[in-house]
N, C-alpha and C positions, 0 to 999 in steps of 0.2 A: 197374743203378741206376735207381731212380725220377724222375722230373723235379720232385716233389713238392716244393713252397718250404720250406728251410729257414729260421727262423727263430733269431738269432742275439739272444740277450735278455739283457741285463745292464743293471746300474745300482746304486746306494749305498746308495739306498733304496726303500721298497716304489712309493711316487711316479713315484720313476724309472726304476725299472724297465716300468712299466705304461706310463709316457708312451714309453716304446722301442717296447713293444709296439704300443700305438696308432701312431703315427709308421709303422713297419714294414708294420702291417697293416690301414692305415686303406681302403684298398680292398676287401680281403677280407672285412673286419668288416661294412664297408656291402654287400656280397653276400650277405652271410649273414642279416645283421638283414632282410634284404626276405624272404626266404624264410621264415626261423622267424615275421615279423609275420602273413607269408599261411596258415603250416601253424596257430599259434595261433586263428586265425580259424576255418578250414577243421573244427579239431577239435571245439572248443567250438562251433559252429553245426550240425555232426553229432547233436553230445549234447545241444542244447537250452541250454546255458549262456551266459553273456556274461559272463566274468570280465574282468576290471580288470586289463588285464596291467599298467600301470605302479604299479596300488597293489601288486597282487602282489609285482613283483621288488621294491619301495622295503622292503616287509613284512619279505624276506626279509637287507636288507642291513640290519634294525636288532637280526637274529637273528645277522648274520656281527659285526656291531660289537661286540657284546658278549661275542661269546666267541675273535674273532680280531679287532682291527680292521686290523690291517696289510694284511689282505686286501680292504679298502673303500678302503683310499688306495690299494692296487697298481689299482682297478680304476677309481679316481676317476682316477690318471694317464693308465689306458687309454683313456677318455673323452677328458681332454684333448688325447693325443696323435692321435686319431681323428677330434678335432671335432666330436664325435657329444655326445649328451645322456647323463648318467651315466646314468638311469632306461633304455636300449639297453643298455650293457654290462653293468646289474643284470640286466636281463631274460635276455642270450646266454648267463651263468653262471649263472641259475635254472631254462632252459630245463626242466630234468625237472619239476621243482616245477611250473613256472606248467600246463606240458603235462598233472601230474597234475589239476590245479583246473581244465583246461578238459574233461576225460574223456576221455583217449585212449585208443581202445577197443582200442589194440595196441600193445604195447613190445614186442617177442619177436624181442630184438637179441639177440646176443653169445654166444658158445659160448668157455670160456676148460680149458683143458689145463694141470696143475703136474704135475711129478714131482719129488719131493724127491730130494737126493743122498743117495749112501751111501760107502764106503771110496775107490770109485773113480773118482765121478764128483760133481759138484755141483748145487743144483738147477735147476731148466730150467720155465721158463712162457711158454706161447702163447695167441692169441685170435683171434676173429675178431670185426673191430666191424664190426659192420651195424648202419642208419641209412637212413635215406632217402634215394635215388637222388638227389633235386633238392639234393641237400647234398653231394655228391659231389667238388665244388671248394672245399667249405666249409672244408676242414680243414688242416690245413699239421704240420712235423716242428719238433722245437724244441731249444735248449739254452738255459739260464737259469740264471745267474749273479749274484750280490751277495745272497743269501741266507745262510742257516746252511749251508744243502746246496746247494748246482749241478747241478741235473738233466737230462737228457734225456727226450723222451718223443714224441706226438702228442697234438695237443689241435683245438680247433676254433676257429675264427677268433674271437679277443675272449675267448674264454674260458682262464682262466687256466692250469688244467691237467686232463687225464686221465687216460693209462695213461702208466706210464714207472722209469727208474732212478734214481737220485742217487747224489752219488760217497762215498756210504755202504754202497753197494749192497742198498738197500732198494729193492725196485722194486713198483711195483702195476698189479694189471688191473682190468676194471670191468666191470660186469654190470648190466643194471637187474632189479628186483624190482618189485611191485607188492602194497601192505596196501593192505586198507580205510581205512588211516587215513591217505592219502597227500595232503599240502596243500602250501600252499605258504606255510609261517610260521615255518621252522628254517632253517639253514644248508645250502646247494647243496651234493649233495653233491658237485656239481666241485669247489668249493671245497674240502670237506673230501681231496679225492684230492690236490689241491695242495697243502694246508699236510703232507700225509705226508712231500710228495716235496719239500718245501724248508726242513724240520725234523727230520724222523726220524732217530735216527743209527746207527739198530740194531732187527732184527725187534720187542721187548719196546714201543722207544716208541712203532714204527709202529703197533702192537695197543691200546695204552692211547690216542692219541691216538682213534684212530679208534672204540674203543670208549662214550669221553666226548664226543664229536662230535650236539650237538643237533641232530637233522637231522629233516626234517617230511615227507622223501618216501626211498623204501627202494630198496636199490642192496647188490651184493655187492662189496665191494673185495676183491680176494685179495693178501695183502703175500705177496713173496719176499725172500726170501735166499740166499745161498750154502748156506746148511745147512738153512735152516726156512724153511717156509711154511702158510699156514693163511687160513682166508674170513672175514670179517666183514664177516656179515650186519647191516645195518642198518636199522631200521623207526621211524616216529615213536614205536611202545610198546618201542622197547628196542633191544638189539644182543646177536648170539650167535657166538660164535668154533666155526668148524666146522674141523676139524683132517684132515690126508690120511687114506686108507685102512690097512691093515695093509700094502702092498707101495708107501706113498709118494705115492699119487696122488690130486689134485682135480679133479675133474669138475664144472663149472660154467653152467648157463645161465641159464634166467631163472623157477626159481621155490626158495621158501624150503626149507633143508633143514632147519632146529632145528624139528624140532615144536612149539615152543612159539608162534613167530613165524608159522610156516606155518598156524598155526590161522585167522589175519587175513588170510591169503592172497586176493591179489584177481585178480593177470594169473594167474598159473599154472592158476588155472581156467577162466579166460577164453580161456589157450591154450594148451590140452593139448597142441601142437608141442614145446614147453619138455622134456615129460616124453619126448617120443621123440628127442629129441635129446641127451636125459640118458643113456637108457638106450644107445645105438647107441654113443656115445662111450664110455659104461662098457664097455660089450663091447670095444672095440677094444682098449683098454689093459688090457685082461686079457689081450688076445691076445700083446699086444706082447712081442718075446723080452726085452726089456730099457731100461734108463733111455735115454732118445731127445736126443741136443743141442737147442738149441734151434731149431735152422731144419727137424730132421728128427721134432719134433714138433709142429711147426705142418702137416705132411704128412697126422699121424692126423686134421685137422681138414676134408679136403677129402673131405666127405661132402654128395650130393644127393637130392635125393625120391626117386631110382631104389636107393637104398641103403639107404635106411628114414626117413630125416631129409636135412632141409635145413639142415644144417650151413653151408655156404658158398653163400650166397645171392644169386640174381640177380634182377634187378625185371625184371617183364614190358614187353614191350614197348610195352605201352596201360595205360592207368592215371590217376587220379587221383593230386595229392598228399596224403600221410597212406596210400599203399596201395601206394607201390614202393619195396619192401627191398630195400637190395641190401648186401652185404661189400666196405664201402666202403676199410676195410684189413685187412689180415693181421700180428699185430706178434707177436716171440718177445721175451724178457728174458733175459739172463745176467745172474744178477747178480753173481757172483763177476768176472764182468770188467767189471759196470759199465757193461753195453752193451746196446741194444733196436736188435734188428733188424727195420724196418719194409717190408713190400710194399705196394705200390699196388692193393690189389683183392684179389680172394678167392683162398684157399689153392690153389685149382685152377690158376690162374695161374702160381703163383711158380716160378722156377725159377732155378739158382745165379747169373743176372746178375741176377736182379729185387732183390735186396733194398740196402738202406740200411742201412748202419750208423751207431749214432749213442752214442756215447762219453757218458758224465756227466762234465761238465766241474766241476775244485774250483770250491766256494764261492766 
């Protein structure tokens, strides 16, 4: 079992639910916000920029206001309860947004694995989230409660949600993408990975929610199910539903696959890694005799440079911040049981006592 804090999140309304949050994790929160204030700095003075981070995230909460506001009072509580200034916890949930407006010359995080069910088995999704080494205590395990849905998942200090189940057994991964048209003037898309996971109550709304989701910087959500799963790609010019292979399976990293969208492609060219870590993956699950549970297909995901790709990722021992990746967790989804099992560190690690399990508690 991991030592990784769990956090136990409940409340009546969106208010108070976030003032829990805050309250809970007002330590964390303040670790975190010094870090992302230095890497925001760090990126944008790389690229020549000087963005506005507080007009930035204030920009993006008047995008969340009008097409979710519950989600500005859950984040307005987080503030109170944190004692921190809202314009911080706008900023910790627009993270990718403000990151894209200072030009960050590298997101070439996350490698995520589905296999859909069939007669005899149900479907199964794994990931690896890599992030920045100096972020490494940034993140904590969650259940959250007094919504539509009660979810489980892993998110990052102050930030509402990321990857995870609900006790609809919708569960979603996350991947970042990179358009040219990537700003920071639409709704986070953490934000939109949370209102899936405390609203969705079935694979169709999780696809329609997230396909109508105004969002001004681009990310893959993959929704599961027990039976169905599929990617949705989303870009500020649009949103494309990428659906498994003929034998079930999604292969996920970090650049666009709807040609349409991949036309505005910005990281994926920037990091050719993306496409050999597409292709290595693809290879494996071809190889595979068959549909994998979910802790023995997060195994196909402990792949290094010596293999062809750097799948599971470790940050050098010298380094700058903004230049040390490391696979800061390993997490699988059931959704059929409504549960995400989370490791502490890259797939290469895990082994039958490493993992957490974490149940979607009812609404």
């Amino acid at each position: 079992m991991t030592g990784r804090t769990v956090l136990r999140i409940g409340g009546d309304s969106p208010r108070r639910r976030g003032e829990d949050r805050g309250r809970q994790g007002r330590e964390g929160i303040a670790r975190a916000w010094k870090v992302y204030e230095e890497l925001f700095a760090t990126v944008a003075a790389g690229s020549g920029r000087t963005p506005d981070v507080p007009a930035l995230a204030l920009r993006t909460v008047d995008a969340t206001r009008a097409w979710a506001p519950e989600l500005v009072e859950e984040m307005e509580g987080v503030a109170e309860g944190a004692g921190m200034p809202f314009r911080t916890i706008a900023a910790l949930n627009a993270r990718t947004e403000i990151l894209a407006e200072a030009g960050a010359p590298r997101a070439g995080e996350c490698s995520t694995l589905v296999r859909t069910g069939d007669t005899r088995t149900t479907t199964a999704g794994g990931q690896c989230w890599d992030w920045h080494e100096e972020l490494a205590d940034a993140w904590h395990l969650q259940t959250v409660t007094g919504d539509t849905r009660g979810f489980a998942g892993i998110t990052e200090h102050g930030i509402l949600g990321k990857i995870g189940v609900n006790d609809a057994g919708v569960g979603v991964l996350f991947n970042i993408l990179g358009h040219a048209g990537d700003a920071a003037t639409g709704v986070p898309v953490h934000l939109v990975a949370r209102q899936v996971l405390g609203a969705a109550g079935s694979f169709a709304e999780a696809v329609a929610l997230l396909t109508a989701a105004p969002v001004s910087a681009s990310t893959v959500i993959t929704v599961v199910t027990a039976d169905r799963a599929a990617s949705v790609e989303l870009a500020p010019g649009g949103s494309a539903v990428v659906t498994p292979d003929d034998r079930g399976w999604l292969v996920r990293t970090n650049h666009f696959l709807d040609p349409d969208l991949a036309a505005g492609e910005l990281r994926g060219r920037r990091e050719p890694e993306t496409y050999d870590r597409h292709r290595l993956l693809t290879a494996r699950v071809r190889e595979h005799p068959g549909p994998p549970g979910p802790d023995a297909l997060v195994g196909l995901l402990a792949a290094h440079r010596d293999d062809g790709a750097e799948v599971c990722c470790h940050a050098p021992a010298e380094g700058a911040l903004g230049g040390r990746w490391a696979t800061l967790a390993t997490v699988a989804v059931d959704p059929a049981e409504r549960r995400l099992l989370v490791h502490d560190g890259g797939p290469c690690t895990a082994g039958p006592s490493t993992w957490t399990r974490l149940t979607a508690p009812a609404g």
